[in-house]
Backbone as JSON, one array per atom type, in Angstrom:
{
  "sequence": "XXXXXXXXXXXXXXXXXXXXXXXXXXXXXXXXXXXXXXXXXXXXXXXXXXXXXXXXXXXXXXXXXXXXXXXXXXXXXXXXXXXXXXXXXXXXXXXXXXXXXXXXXXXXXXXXXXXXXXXXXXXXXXXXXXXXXXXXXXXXXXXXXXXXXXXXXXXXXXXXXXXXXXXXXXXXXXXXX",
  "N": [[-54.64, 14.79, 93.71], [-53.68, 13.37, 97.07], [-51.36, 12.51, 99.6], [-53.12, 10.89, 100.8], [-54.82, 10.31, 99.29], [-53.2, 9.11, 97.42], [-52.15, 6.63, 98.77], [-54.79, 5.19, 99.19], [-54.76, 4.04, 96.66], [-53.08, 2.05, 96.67], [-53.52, -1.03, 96.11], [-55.22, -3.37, 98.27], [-53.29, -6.41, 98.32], [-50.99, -5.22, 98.96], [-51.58, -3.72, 100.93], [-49.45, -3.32, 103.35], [-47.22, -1.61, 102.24], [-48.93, 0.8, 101.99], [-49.59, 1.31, 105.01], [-47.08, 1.57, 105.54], [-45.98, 3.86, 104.22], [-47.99, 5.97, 105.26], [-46.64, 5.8, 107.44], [-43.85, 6.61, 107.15], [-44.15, 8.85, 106.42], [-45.95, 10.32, 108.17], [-45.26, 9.98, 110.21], [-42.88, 10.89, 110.71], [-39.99, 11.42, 112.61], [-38.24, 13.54, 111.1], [-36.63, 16.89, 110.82], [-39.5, 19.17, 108.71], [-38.39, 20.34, 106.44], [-36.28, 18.32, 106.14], [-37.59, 15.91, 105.45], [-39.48, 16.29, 103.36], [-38.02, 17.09, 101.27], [-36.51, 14.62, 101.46], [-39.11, 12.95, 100.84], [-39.28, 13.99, 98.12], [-36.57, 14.32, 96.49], [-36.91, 11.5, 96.84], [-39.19, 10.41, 95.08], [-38.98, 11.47, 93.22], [-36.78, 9.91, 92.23], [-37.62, 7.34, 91.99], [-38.64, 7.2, 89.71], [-41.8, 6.67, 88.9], [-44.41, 7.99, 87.77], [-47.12, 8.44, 88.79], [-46.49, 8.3, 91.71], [-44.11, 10.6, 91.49], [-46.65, 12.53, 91.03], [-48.27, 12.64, 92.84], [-47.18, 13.13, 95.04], [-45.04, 15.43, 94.46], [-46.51, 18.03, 94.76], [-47.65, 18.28, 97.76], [-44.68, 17.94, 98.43], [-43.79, 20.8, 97.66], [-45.62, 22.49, 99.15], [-44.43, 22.21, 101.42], [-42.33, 22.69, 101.45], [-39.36, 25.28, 101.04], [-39.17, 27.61, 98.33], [-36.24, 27.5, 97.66], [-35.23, 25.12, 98.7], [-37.09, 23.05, 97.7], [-36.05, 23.2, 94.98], [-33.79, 22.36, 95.21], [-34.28, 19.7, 96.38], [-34.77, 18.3, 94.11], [-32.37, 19.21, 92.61], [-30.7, 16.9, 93.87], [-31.54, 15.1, 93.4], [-31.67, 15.35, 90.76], [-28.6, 15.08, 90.0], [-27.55, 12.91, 91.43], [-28.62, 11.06, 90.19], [-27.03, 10.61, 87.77], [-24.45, 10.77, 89.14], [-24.95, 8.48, 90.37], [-24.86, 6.15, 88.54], [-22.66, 6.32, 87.37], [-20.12, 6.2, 89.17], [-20.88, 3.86, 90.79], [-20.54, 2.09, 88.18], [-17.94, 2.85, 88.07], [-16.8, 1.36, 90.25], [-17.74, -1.15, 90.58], [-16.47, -2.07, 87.63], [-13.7, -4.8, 87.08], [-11.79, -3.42, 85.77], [-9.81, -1.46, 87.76], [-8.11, 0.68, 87.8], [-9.95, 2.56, 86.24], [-10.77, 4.27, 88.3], [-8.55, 6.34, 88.6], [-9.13, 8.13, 86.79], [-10.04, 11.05, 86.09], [-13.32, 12.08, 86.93], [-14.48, 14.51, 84.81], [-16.71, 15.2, 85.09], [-19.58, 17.81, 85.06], [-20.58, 19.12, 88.57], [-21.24, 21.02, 90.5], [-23.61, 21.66, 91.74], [-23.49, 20.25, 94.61], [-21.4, 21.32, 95.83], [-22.44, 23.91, 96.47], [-25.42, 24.06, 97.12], [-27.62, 25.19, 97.63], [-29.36, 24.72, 100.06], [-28.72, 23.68, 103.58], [-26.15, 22.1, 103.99], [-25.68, 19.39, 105.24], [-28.81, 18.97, 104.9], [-28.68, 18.12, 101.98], [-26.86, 16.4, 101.44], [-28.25, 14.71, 102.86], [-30.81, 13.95, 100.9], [-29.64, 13.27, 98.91], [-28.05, 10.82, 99.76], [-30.68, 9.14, 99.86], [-31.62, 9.33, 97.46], [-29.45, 7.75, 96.28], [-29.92, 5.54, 97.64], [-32.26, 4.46, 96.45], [-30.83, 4.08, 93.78], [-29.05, 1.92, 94.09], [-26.13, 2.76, 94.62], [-23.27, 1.82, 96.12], [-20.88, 2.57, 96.38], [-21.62, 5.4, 96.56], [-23.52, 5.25, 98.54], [-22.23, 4.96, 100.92], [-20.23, 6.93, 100.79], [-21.81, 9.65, 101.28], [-22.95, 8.56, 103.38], [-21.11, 9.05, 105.41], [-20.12, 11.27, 105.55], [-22.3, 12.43, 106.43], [-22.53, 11.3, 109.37], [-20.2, 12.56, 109.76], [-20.61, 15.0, 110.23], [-22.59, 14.8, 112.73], [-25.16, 14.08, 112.08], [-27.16, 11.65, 113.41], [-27.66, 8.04, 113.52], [-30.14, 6.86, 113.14], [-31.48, 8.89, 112.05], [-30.45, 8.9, 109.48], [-31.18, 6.09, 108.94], [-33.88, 6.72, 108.91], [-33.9, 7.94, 106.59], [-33.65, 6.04, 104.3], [-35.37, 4.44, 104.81], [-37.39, 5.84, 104.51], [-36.97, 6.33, 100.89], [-36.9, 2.88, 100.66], [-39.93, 2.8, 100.84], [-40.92, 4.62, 99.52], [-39.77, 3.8, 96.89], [-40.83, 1.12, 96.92], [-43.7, 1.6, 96.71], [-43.75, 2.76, 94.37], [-43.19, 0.84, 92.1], [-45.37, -1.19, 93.08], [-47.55, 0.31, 91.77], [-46.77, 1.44, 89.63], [-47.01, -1.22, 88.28], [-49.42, -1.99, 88.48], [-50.93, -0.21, 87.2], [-50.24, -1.36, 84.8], [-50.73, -4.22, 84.98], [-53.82, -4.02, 85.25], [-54.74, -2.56, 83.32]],
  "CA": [[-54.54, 13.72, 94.69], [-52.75, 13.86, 97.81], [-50.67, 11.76, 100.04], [-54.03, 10.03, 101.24], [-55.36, 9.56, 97.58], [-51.94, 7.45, 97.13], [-52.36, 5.14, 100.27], [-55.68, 4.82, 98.83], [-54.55, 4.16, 95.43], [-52.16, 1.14, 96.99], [-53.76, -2.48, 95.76], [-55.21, -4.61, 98.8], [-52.0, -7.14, 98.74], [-49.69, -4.12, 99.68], [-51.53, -2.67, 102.28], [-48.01, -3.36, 104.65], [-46.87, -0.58, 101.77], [-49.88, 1.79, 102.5], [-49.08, 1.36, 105.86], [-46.03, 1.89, 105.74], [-46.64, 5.08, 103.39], [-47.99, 6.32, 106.35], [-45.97, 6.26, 108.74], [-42.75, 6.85, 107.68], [-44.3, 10.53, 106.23], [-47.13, 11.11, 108.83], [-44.99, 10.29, 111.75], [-41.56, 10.81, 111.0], [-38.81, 13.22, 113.49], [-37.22, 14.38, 110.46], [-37.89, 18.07, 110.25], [-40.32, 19.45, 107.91], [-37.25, 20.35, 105.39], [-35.7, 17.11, 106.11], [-38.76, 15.11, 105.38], [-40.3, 16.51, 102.61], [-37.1, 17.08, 100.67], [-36.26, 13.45, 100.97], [-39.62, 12.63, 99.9], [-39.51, 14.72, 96.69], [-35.88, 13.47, 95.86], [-36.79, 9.78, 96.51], [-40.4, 10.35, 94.42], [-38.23, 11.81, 91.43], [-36.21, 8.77, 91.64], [-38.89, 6.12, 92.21], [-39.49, 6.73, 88.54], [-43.1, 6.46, 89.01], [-44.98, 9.18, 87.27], [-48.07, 8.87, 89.73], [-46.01, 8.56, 93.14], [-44.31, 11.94, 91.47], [-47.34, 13.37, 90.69], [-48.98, 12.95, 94.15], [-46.14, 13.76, 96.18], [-44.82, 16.62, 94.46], [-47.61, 18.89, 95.79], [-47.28, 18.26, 99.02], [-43.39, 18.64, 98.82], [-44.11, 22.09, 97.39], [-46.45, 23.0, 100.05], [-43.82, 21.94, 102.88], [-40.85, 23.64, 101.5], [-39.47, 26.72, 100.94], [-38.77, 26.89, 96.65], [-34.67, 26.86, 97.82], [-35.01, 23.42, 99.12], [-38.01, 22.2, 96.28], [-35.37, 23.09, 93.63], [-32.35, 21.2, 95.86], [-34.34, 18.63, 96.24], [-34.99, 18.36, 92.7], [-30.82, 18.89, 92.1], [-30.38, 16.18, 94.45], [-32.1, 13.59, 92.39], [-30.8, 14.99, 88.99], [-26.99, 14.6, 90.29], [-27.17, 11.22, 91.96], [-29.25, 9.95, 88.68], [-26.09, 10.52, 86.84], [-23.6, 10.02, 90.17], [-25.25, 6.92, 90.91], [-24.3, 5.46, 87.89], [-20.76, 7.03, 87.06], [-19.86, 5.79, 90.48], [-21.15, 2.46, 90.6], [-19.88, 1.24, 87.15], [-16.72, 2.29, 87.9], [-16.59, 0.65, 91.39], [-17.57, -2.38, 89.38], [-15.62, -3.1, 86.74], [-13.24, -5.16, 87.61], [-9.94, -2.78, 86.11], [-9.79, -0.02, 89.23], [-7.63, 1.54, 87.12], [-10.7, 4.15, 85.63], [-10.94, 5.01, 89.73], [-7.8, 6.75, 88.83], [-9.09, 8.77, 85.76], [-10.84, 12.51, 85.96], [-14.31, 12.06, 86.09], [-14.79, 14.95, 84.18], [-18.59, 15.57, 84.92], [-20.13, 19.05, 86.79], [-21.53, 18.57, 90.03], [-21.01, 22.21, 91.43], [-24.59, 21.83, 93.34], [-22.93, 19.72, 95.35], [-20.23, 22.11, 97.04], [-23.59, 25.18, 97.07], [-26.76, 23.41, 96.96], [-28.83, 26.29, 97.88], [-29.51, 24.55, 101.28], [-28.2, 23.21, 104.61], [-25.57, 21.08, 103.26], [-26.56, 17.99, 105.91], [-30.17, 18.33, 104.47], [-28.73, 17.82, 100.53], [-26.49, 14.98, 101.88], [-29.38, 13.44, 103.38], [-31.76, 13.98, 99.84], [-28.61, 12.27, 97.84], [-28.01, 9.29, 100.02], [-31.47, 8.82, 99.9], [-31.61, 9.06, 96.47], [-28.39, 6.82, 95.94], [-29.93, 3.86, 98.35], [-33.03, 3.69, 95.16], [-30.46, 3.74, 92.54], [-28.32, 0.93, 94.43], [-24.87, 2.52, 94.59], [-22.89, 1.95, 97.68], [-19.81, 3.87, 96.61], [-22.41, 7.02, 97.31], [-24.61, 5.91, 100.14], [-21.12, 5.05, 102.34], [-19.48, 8.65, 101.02], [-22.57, 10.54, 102.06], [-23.1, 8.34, 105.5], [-19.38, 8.71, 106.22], [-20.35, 13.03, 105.57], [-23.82, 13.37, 107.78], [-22.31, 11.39, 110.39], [-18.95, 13.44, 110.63], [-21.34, 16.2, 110.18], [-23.44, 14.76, 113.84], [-25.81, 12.95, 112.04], [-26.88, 10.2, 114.15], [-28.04, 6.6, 112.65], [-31.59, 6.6, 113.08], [-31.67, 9.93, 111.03], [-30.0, 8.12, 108.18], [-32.07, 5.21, 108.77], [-35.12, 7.13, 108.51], [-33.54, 8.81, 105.01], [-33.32, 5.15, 103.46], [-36.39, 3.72, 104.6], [-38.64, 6.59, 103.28], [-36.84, 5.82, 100.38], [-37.49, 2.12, 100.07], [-41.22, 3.26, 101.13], [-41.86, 5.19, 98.29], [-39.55, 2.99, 95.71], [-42.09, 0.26, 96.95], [-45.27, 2.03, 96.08], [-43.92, 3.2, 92.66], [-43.03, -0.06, 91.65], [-46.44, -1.6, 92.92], [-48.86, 1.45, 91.67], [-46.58, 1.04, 88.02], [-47.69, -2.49, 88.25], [-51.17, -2.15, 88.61], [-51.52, 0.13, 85.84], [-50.21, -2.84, 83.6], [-51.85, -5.08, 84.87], [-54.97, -3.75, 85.39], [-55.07, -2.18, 81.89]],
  "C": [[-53.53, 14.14, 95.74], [-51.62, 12.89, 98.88], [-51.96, 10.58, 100.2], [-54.77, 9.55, 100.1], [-54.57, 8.5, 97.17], [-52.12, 6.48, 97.73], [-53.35, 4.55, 99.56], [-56.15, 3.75, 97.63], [-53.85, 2.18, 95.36], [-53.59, -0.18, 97.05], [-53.95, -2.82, 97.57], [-53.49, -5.64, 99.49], [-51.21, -6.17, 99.13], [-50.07, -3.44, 100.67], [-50.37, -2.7, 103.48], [-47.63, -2.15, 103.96], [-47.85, 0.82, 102.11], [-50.02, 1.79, 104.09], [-47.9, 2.27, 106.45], [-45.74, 3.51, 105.15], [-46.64, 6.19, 104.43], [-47.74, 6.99, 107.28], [-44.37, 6.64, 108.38], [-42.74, 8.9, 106.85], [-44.74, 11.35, 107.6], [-45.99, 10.79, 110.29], [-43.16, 10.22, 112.13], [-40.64, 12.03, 111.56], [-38.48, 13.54, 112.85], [-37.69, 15.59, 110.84], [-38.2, 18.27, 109.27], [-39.47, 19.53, 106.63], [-36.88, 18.9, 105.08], [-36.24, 16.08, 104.96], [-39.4, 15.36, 104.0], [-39.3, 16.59, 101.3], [-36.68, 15.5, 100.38], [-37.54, 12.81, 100.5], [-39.51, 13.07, 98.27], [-38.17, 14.36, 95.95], [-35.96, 12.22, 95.58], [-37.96, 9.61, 95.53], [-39.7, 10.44, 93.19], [-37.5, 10.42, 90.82], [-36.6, 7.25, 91.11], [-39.47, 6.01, 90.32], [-40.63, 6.88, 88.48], [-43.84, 7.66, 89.3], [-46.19, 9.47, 88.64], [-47.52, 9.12, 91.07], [-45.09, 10.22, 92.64], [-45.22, 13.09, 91.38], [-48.34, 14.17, 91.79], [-48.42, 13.55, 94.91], [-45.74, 15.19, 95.96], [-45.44, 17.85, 95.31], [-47.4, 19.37, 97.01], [-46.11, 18.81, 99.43], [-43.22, 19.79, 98.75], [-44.2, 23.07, 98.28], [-45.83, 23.22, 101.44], [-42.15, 22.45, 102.5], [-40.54, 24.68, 100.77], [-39.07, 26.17, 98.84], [-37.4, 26.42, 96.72], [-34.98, 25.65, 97.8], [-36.15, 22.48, 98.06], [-36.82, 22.13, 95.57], [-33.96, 22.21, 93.91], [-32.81, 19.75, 95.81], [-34.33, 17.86, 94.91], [-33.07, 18.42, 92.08], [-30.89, 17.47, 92.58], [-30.35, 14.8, 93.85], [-31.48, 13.71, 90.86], [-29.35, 14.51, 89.25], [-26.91, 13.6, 90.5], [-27.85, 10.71, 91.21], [-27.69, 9.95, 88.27], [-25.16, 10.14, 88.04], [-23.49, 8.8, 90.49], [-24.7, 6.06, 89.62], [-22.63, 5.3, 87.41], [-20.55, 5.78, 88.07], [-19.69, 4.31, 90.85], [-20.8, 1.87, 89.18], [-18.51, 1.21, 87.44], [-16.19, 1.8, 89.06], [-16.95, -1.04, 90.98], [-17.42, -2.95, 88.8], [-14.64, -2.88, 87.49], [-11.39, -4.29, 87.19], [-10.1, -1.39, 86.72], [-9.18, 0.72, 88.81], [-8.68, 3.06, 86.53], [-11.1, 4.51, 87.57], [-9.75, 6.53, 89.81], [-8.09, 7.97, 87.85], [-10.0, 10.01, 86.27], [-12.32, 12.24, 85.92], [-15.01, 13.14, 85.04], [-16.14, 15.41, 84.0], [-18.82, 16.83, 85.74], [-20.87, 18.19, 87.45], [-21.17, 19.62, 90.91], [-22.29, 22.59, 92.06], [-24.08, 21.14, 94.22], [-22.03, 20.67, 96.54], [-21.48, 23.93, 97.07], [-25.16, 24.66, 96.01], [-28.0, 24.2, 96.95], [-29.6, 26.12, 99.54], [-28.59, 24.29, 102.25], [-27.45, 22.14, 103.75], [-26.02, 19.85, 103.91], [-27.86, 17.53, 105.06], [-29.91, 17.62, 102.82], [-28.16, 16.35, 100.42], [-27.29, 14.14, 102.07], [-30.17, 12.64, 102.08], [-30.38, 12.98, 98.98], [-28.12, 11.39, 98.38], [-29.54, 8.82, 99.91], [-31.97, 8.13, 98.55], [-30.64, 7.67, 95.78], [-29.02, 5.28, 96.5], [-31.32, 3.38, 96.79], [-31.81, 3.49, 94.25], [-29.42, 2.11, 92.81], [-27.06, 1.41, 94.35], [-24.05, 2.99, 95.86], [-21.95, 2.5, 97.62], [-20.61, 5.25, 97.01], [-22.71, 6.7, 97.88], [-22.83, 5.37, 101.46], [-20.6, 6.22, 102.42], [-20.54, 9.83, 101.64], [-23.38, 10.09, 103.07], [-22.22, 8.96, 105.84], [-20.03, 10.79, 106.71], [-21.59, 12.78, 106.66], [-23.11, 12.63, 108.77], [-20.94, 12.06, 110.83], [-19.66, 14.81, 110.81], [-22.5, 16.41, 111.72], [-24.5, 14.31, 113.83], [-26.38, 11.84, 112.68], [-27.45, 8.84, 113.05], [-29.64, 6.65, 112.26], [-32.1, 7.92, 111.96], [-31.68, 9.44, 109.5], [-30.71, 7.21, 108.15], [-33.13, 5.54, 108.41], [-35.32, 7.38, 106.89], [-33.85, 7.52, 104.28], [-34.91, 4.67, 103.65], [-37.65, 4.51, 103.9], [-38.28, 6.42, 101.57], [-36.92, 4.39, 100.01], [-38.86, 2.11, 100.08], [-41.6, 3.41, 99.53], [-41.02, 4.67, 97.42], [-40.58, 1.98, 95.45], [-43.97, 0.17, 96.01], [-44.87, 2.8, 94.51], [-44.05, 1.93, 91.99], [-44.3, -0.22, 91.52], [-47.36, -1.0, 92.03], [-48.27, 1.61, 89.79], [-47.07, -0.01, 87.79], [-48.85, -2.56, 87.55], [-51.08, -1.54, 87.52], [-50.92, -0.98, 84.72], [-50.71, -3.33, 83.51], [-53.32, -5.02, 84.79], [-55.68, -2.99, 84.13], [-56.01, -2.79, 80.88]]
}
């Protein structure tokens, strides 16, 4: 299947999501790296075996293996970042803010790519998992980095895009079982 098998795939009531699907792949300025990288981190994160299964492919096809396998860090690190991060910005004694976290995360400082583009793939990733201690530390980075807004905007909304259509397209196979 391929990007257009998914759209396809998208239930009636969501066509605003198959829509949306769309357009924020088929007609978005990122470049080709950009773009395809933050799909394939936000697909990994989306959970949703079929929106990984379709997308992958494609991401494959549109990037070099460096940036497949970054994108692919991108999403394993901020699975585990996103949570670290956000619990302990959470509970309420700030005191463990002060403690070691003690975890690797040396893709982070050599990703294998453009550092901007890995930034981009792990706020992207961070806006599905919900944790705003990461998506403000890696805005605050792409835009000291020249970043502009609409870049970053683009990064989040292809991410709620394709969180959207995992959710729905997990759905359906429940329900429709």
């Amino acid at each position: 299947m391929s990007l257009d098998a998914l759209k396809s795939a998208i239930p009636d009531y969501a066509k605003d999501l198959r829509l949306n699907l769309g357009s924020v792949i088929g007609n978005s300025e990122l470049p080709t790296q950009q773009l395809w990288g933050t799909v394939l981190a936000t697909a990994i994160a989306s959970r949703s075996a079929v929106v990984l299964r379709e997308l992958a492919p494609e991401a494959r096809a549109n990037l070099s293996p460096e940036a497949y396998t970054a994108a692919k860090s991108a999403a394993a690190v901020m699975a585990m970042n996103n949570v670290f991060y956000r619990t302990r910005h959470l509970l309420s004694d700030h005191e463990y803010g002060n403690l070691r976290a003690g975890l690797r995360m040396n893709v982070l400082g050599n990703p294998g790519v453009d550092k901007v583009d890995f930034e981009l793939w792990s706020f992207a990733v961070s806006a599905i998992n919900g944790c705003g201690l990461c998506l403000d530390s890696h805005e605050q980075v792409l835009r000291k980095a020249g970043v502009d807004r609409e870049t970053v905007q683009e990064a989040f909304k292809i991410a709620s895009v394709i969180e959207a259509v995992g959710v729905t397209l997990e759905a359906e196979s429940i329900l429709c079982d």
